[in-house]
C-alpha positions in Angstrom: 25.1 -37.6 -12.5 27.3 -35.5 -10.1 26.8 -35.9 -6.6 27.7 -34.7 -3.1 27.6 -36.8 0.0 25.4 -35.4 3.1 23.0 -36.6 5.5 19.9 -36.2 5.3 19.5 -33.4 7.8 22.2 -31.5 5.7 20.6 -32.5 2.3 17.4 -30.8 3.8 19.1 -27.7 5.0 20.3 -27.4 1.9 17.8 -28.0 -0.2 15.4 -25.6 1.5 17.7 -22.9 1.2 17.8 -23.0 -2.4 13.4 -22.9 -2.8 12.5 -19.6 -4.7 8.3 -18.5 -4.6 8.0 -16.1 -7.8 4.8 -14.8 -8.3 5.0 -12.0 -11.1 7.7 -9.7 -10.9 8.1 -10.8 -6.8 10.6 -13.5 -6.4 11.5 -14.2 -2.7 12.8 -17.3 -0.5 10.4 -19.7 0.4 11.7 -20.6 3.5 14.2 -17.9 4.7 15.0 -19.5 7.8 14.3 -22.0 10.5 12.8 -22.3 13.7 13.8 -25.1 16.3 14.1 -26.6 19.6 16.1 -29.1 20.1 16.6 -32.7 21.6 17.2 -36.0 21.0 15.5 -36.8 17.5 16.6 -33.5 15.8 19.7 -32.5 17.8 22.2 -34.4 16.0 20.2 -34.6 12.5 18.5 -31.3 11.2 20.0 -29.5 14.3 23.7 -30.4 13.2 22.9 -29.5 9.4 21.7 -25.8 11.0 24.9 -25.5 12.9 27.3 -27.0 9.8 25.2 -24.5 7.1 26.0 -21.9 9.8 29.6 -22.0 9.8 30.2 -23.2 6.5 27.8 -20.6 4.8 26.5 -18.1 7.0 23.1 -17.0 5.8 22.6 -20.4 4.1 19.6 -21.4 6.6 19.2 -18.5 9.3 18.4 -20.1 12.7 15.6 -18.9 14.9 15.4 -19.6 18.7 12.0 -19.8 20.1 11.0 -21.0 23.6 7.9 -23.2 22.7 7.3 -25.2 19.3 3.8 -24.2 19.3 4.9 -20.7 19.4 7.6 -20.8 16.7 4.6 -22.5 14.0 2.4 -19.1 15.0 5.0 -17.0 14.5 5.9 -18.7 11.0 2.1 -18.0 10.5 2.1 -14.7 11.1 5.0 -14.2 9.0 3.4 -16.0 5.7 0.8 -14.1 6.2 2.5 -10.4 5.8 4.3 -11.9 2.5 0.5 -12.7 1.4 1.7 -16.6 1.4 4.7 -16.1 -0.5 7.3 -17.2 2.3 7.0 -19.0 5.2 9.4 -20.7 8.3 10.0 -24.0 8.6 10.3 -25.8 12.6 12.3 -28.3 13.2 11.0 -30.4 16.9 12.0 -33.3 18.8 10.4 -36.8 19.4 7.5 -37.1 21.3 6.7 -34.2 23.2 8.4 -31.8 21.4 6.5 -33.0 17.9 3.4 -33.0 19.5 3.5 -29.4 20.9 3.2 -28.5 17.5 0.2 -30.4 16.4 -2.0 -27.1 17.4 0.1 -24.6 15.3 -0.2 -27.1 12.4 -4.5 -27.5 12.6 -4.4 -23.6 13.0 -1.9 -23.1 9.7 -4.2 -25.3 7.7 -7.7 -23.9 9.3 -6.2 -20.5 8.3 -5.0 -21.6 4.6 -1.6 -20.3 6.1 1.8 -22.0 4.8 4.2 -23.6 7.1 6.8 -26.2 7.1 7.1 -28.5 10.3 9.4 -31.2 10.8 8.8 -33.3 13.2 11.6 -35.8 14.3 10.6 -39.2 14.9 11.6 -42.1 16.3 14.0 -44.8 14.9 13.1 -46.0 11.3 15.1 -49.3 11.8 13.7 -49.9 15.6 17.2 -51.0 16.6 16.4 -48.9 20.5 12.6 -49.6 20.7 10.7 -48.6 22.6 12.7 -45.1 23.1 12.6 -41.8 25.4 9.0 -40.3 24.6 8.1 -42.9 22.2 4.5 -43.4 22.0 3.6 -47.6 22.2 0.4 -48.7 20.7 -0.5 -52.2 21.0 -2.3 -52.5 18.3 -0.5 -50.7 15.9 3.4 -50.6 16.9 3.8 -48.9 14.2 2.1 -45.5 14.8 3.8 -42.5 16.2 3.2 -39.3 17.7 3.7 -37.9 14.0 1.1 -39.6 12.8 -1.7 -37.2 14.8 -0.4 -34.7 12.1 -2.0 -36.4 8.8 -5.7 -35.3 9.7 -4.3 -31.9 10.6 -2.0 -31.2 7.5 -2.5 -30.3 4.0 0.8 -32.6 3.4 2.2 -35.6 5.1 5.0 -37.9 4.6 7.2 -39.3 6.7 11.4 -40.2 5.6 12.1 -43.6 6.2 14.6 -44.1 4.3 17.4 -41.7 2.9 16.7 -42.1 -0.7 13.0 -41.2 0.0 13.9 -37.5 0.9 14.2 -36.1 -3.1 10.7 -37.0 -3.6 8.9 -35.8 -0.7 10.7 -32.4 -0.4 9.6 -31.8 -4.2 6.3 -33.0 -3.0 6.4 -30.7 0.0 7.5 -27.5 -1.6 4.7 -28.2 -4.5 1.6 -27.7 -1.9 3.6 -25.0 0.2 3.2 -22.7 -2.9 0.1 -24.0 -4.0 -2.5 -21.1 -3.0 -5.8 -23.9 -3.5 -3.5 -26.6 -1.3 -1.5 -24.7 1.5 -1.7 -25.0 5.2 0.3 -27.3 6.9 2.9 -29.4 5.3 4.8 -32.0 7.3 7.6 -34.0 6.8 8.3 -36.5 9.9 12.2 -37.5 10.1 13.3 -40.2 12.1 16.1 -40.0 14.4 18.3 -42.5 12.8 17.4 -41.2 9.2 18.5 -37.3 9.7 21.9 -38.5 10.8 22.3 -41.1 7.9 24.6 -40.2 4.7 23.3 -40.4 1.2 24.5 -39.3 -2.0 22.8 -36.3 -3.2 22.5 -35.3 -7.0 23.8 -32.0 -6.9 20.8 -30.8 -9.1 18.5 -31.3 -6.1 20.3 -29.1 -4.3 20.3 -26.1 -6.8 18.2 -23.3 -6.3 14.5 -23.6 -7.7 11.1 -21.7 -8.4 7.9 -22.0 -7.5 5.9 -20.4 -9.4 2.6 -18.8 -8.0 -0.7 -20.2 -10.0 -3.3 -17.5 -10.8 -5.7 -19.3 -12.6 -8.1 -16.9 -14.3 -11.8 -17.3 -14.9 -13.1 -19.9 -17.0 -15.8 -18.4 -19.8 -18.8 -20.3 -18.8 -19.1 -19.7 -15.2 -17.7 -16.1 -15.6 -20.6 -15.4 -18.1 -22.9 -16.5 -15.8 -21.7 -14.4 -12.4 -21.9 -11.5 -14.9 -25.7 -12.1 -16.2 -25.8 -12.5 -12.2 -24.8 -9.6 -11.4 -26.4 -7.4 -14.0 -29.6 -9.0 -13.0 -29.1 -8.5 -8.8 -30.9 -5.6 -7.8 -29.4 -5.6 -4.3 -25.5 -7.1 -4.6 -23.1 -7.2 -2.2 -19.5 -8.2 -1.9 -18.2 -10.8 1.3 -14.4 -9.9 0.7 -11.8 -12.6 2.5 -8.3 -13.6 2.7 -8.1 -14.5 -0.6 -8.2 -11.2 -1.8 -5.2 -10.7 0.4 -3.2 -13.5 -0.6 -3.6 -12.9 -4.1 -2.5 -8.8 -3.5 -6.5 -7.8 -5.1 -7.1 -5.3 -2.5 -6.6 -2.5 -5.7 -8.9 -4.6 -8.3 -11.2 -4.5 -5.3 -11.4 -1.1 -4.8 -11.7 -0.5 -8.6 -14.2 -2.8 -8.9 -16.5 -1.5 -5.6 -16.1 2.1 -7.1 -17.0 1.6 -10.7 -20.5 -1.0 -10.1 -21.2 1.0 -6.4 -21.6 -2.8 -4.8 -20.9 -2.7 -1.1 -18.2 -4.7 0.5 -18.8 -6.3 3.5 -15.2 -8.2 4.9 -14.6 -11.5 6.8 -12.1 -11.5 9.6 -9.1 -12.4 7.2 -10.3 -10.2 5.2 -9.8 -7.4 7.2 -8.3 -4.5 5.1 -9.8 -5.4 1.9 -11.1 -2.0 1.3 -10.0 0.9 4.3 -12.4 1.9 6.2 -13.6 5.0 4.1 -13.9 3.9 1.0 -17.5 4.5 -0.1 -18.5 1.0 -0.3 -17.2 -0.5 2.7 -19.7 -1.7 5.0 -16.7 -2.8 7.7 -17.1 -6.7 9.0 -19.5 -8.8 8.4 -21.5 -11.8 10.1 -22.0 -12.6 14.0 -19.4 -10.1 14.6 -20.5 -8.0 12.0 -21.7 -4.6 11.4 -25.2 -3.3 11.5 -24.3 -1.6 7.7 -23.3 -5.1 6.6 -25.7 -6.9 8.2 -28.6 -5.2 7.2 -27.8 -5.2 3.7 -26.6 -8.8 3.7 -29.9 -9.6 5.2 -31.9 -8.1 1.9 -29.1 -9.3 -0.4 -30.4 -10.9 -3.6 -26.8 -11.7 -5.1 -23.6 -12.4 -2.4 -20.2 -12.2 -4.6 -18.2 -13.8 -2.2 -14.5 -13.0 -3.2 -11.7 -15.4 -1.4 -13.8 -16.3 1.7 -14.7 -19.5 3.0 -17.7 -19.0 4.5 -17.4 -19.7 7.9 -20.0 -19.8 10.6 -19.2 -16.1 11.7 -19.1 -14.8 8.4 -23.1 -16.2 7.7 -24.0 -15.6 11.5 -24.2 -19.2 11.6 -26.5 -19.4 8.2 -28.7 -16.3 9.6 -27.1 -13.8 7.6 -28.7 -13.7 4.3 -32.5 -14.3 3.9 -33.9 -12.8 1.2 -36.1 -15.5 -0.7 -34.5 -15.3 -3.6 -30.3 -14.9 -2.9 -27.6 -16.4 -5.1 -24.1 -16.6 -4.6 -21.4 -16.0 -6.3 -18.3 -17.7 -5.0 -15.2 -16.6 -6.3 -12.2 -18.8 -5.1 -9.2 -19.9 -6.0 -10.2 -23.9 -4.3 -13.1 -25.1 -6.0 -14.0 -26.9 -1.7 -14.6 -23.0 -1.2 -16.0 -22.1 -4.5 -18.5 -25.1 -4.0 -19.4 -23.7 0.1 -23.0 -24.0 0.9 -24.4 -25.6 -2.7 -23.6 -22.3 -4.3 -24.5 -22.9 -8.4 -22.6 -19.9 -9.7 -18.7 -21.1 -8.5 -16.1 -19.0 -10.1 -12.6 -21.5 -9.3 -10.3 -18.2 -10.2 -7.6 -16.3 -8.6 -9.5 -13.5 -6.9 -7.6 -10.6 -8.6 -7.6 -11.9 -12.0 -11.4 -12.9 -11.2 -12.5 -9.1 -10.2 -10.4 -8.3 -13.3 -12.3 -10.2 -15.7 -15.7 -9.4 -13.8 -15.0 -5.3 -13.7 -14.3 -5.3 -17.7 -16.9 -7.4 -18.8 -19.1 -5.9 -16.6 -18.0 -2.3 -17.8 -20.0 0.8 -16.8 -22.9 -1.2 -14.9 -23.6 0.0 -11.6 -25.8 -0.5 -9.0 -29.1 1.1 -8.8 -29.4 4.4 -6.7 -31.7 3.8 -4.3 -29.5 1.0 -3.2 -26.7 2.8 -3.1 -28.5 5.6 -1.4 -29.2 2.5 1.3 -25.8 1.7 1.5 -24.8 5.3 2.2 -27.0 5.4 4.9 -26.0 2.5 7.0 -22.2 3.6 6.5 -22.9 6.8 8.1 -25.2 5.5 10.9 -22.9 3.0 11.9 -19.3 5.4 11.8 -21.4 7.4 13.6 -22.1 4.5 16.0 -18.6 3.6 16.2 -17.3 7.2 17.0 -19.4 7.6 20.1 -17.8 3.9 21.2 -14.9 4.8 21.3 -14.9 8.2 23.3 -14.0 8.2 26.7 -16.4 7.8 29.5 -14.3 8.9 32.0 -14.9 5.6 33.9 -12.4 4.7 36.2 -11.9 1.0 34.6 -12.6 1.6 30.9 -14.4 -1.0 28.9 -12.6 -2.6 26.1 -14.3 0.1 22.9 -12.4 2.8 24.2 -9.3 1.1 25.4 -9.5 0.3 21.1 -10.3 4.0 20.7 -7.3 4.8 22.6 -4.8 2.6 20.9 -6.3 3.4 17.3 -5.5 7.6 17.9 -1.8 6.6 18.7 -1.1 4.5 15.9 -0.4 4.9 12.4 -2.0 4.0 8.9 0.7 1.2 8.7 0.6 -0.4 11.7 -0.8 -3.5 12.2 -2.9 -4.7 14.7 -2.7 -8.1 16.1 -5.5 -10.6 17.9 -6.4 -14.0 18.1 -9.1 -15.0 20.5 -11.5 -14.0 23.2 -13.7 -10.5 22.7 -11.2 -8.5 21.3 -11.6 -10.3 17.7 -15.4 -9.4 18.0 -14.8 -5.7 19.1 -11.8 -5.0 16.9 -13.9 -6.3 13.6 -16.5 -3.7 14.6 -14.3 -1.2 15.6 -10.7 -0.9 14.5 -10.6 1.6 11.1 -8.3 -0.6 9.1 -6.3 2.2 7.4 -3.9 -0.7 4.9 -4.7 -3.6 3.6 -1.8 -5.5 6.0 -2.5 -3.2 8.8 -5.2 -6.1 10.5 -4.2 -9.4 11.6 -7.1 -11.3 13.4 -5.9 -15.0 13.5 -10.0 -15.8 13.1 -10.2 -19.1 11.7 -8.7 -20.9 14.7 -9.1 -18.2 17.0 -6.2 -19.7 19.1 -5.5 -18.8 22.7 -2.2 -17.7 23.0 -1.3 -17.1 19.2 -1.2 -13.1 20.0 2.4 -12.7 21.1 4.0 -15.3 19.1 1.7 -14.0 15.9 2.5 -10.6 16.2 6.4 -11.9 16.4 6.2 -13.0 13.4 4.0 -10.2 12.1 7.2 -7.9 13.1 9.6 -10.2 11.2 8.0 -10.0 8.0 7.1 -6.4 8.1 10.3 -4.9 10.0 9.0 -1.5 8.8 5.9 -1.5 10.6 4.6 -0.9 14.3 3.3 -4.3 15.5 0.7 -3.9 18.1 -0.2 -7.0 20.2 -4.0 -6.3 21.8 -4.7 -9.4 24.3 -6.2 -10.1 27.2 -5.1 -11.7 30.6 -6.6 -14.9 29.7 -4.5 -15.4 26.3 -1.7 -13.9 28.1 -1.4 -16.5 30.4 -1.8 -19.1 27.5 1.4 -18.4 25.7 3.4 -15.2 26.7 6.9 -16.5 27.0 7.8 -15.6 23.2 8.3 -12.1 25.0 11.7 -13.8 25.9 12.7 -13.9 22.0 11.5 -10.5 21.1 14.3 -9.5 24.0 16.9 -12.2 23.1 16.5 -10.7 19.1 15.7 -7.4 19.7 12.7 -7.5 17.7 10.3 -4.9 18.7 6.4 -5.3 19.2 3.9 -3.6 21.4 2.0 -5.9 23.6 -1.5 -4.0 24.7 -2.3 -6.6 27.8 -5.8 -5.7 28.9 -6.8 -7.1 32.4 -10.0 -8.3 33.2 -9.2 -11.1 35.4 -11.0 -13.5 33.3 -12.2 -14.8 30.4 -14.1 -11.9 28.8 -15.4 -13.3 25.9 -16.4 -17.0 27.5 -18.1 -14.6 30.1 -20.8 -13.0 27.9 -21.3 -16.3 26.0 -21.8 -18.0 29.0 -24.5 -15.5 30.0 -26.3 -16.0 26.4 -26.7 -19.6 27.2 -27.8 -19.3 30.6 -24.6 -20.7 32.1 -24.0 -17.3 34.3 -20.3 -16.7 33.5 -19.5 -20.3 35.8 -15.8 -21.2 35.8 -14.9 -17.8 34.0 -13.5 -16.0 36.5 -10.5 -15.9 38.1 -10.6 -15.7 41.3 -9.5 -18.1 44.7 -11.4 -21.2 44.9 -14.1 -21.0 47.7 -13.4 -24.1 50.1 -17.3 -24.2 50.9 -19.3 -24.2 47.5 -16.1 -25.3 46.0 -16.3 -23.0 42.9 -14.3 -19.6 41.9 -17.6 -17.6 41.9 -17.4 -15.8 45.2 -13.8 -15.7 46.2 -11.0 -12.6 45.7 -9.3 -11.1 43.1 -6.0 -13.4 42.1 -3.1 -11.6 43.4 -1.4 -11.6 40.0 0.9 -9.3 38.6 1.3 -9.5 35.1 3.3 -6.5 34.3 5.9 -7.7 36.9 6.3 -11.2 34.8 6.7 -9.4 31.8 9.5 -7.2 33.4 11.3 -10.0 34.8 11.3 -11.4 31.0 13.7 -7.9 29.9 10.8 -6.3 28.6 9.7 -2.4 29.2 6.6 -1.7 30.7 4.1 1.1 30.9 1.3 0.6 33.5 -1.9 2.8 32.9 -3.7 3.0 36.8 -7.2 2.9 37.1 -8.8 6.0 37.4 -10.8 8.8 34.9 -7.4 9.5 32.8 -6.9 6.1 31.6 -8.1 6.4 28.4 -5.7 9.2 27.6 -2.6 7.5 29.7 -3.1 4.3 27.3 -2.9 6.5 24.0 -0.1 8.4 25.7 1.3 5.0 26.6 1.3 3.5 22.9 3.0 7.0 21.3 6.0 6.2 23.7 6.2 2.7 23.1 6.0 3.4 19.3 9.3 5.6 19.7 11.0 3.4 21.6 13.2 0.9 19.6 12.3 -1.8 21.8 9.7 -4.3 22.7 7.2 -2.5 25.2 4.2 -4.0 27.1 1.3 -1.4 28.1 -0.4 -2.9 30.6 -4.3 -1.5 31.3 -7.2 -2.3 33.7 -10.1 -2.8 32.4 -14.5 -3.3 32.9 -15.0 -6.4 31.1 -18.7 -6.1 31.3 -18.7 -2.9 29.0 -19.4 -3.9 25.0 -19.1 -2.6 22.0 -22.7 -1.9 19.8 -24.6 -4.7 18.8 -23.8 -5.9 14.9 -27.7 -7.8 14.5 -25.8 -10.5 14.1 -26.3 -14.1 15.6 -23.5 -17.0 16.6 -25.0 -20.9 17.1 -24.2 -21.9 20.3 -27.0 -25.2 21.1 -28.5 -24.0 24.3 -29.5 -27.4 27.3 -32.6 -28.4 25.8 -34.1 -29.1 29.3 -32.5 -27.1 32.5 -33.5 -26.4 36.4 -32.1 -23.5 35.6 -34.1 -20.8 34.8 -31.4 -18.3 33.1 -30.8 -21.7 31.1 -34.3 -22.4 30.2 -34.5 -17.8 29.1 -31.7 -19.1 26.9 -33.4 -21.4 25.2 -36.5 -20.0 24.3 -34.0 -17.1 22.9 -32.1 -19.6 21.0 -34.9 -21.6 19.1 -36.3 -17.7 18.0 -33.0 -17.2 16.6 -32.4 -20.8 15.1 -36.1 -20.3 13.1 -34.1 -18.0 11.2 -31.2 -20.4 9.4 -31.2 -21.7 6.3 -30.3 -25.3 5.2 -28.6 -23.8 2.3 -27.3 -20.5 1.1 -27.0 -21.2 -2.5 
């Protein structure tokens, strides 16, 4: 067997360069490149091996600077998910802190069924210098470390102990990265000592490889039965989620909606599924939700639920769907999904090869007319709903609806809109007309303060063709904003929309709903007498100056009965300008978008001296009555 001699580090670098994802006629590099911040644990190891691939064979392993580990694992995210899971970064940290910043990328990659590779360094494998710099000591267990927080978090672990050990686990590693039932977070923990060690290398490791993309069709039995489902429902609808995404069924969705007439109803990730004209498309559904979805989720006898996951927004907590007598459907490529909620018609299929098999065998069945005639009817009373939210009031701080309004008649079809957390995701799942089936990038499944900037980053790497607009409030702003340095430092252009509302908007309202009365939501100057932030100023903060004094260009939109139009003038100039551009815009915080019907479970106190708390409650158990144990 021929060999080469490396270290491990270089073995790695090289290795990863070599991974190919083919899935039909798209062949692409898994991991084009590599994130990192370095210290001791990965400076002389994997950080070496970036610098030695870098002069020896530029373009081997592109390096990518980023100023918070965190950060670099949202911006791989966002990047896997514009190549529909196809390619993702991997992020090389250091010991101790360093590794452990990363831990909350890592639960959000495998939350949102999002590839990415971390590696983590770790301390020494042969203990020689123990206890060292940032080592984490356990007493009972010397043998834990900081790493080891990742196992519960990723859809992968292994650590590299020794040299040898590396052939198997990268094989390993690469399997689930391109699994589309496995993915998330895949982690491979290198100690210190280990990166820097020499091994020799069978030179067929290091040649390049494919990974082919499983899209495992529908078995006979439970596709039968999803179609005598179907043909039997009288009132069907479709929950469409990432998966339909992932697996690029947006068009065998559309075919499929237009030849049976079944409404469409999408989950967060799901967002762009069907644009938001097509006939059937009811917009988002759940406790963020339309009223056209939810009302006709509500009388649903049959829920196809294609590539979802069913998450507690998507069935307004289990309040959703309450007809008597509803079925699901569950179409997913992981039968853990496909199983959700004791569902007895799972379909464990790729979702486009599933709404392939389910179109033709179904043929020229279609729904009956007096439910499409329903589903007509909702469709128009909510657009119309939606297109008096979003004209302007003429208000002097305008509420967050129109401030969408505003940045949805400056942008393009192809643009995509980025959010994370807070009210925006809620607002922007009612409101924003998806226009392309990449154009809406709601990190949903985390909801992650801070992921916006970083997200939208790497949004704007995998999709260099688009406009990448950043919407994100002062709250997630202050979480995570100093990626704004690398979109300088690289020249890669996004538009940050950074609405100001001195607060936390979204905690706010929910705070009201309970009967907490927005306490510790605010930001404002601590009161030295009742000791709270209630009462006392405005914060003196100037957010557009910090965002200057980062490099970047900045529009700010005054208060005042013009706003609405400054802020879409606003986003047409930072759309021609070639560089990174933050708009930033006042806003009333207390002004909503229109109610979806739908219902989120937040457990109210059960007793309270409160009486907005004890209002609360009696709200809450009216709304808990309606949940069901089960939905299948």
């Amino acid at each position: 067997m021929t060999t080469t001699r490396l270290t491990v580090g270089q073995a790695l670098v090289t290795f990863l360069a070599n991974q190919h994802t083919v899935d039909g006629d798209v062949r692409e590099r898994t991991i084009p490149g590599m994130f990192g911040i370095f210290g001791h644990g990965n400076v002389a190891g994997v950080g070496q091996a970036l610098k030695q691939a870098h002069v020896d064979s530029p373009g081997l392993m592109p390096y990518l600077q980023a100023r918070n580990e965190q950060a670099m694992v949202h911006e791989a995210v966002g990047f896997a998910r514009m190549h529909r899971r196809r390619a993702t970064y991997a992020c090389t940290a250091s010991v101790g802190p360093g590794a452990a910043n990363m831990l909350t990328g890592a639960a959000l990659a495998t939350t949102n069924r999002l590839p990415v590779l971390l590696l983590p360094s770790d301390t020494f494998a042969t203990r020689v210098s123990d206890p060292v710099l940032q080592q984490v000591e356990m007493p009972h267990d010397t043998s834990l470390q900081v790493t080891d927080a990742f196992r519960p978090l990723s859809r992968f672990f292994d650590r590299v102990d020794r040299p040898e050990q590396l052939f198997s686990i990268a094989l390993a590693a690469m399997r689930v990265l391109t699994d589309p039932a496995e993915t998330g977070a895949v982690t491979i923990a290198l100690p210190e000592d280990v990166q820097a060690e020499q091994l020799d290398v069978p030179l067929e490791f290091l040649r390049p490889r494919e990974w082919h993309v499983r899209r495992p069709v529908p078995e006979r039995g439970p596709l039968d039965r999803a179609v005598a489902a179907i043909r039997a429902a009288r009132r069907p609808l479709v929950v469409a989620g990432g998966g339909v995404l992932y697996s690029g069924a947006e068009q065998q969705l559309d075919a499929f909606a237009r030849d049976t007439g079944i409404p469409v109803g999408t989950t967060q990730a799901g967002g762009g599924s069907l644009v938001w004209d097509h006939p059937q498309s009811l917009g988002g559904i759940g406790a963020t939700g339309t009223t056209a979805a939810n009302r006709i989720a509500a009388e649903a006898d049959l829920v196809i639920g294609v590539g979802t996951r069913y998450s507690d927004f998507t069935t307004a907590s289990r309040t959703a769907f309450q007809a008597s007598d509803v079925q699901f459907v569950n179409v997913n490529v992981a039968s853990f999904d496909a199983y959700k909620h004791g569902s007895q018609l799972p379909v464990v299929a790729d979702a486009r090869e599933a709404l392939d098999a389910l179109r033709a065998a179904l043929g020229d069945h279609r729904v009956d007319a007096a439910h499409a005639d329903r589903v007509a009817a909702e469709k128009a009373a909510w657009d119309d709903l939606v297109d008096e939210a979003l004209l302007p009031t003429g208000s002097a701080l305008p509420g967050q609806p129109e401030i969408i309004g505003a940045v949805q008649a400056a942008s393009d079809p192809t643009d995509v809109v980025v959010q994370a957390a807070g009210s925006l995701p809620g607002d922007l799942h009612k409101l924003w007309r998806v226009r392309d089936a990449l154009g809406y990038h709601v990190e949903y499944a985390f909801s992650c303060m801070g992921y916006e900037i970083a997200g939208g980053l790497g949004v704007a790497r995998g999709a260099p063709d688009r406009d990448v607009i950043v919407m994100v409030g002062d709250g997630s702003y202050l979480m995570l904003h100093t990626e704004l340095v690398t979109a300088v430092a690289e020249g890669v252009k996004i538009i940050v929309v950074l609405i100001q509302n001195h607060g936390y908007a979204s905690i706010g309202h929910l705070s009201e709903t309970v009967g907490s009365e927005r306490f510790g939501t605010l930001y404002r100057r601590l009161d030295p007498e009742t000791l709270d932030f209630e009462g006392g100023d405005v914060l003196p903060v100037d957010l557009a100056m910090n965002a200057r004094s980062y490099g970047v260009d900045v529009i700010e939109v005054e208060p005042g009965p013009s706003a609405v139009a400054d802020l879409s003038a606003a986003v047409t100039a930072a759309k021609a300008s070639p560089t990174t551009t933050l708009i930033h815009v006042n806003s009333d915080p207390v002004v909503y978008a229109p109610d979806g019907e739908g219902w989120w479970d937040v457990p109210v106190a059960q007793v309270s001296t409160l009486p907005s708390t004890q209002a609360a409650r009696d709200d809450y158990l009216r709304q808990q009555a309606a949940q069901r144990p089960l939905l299948g």
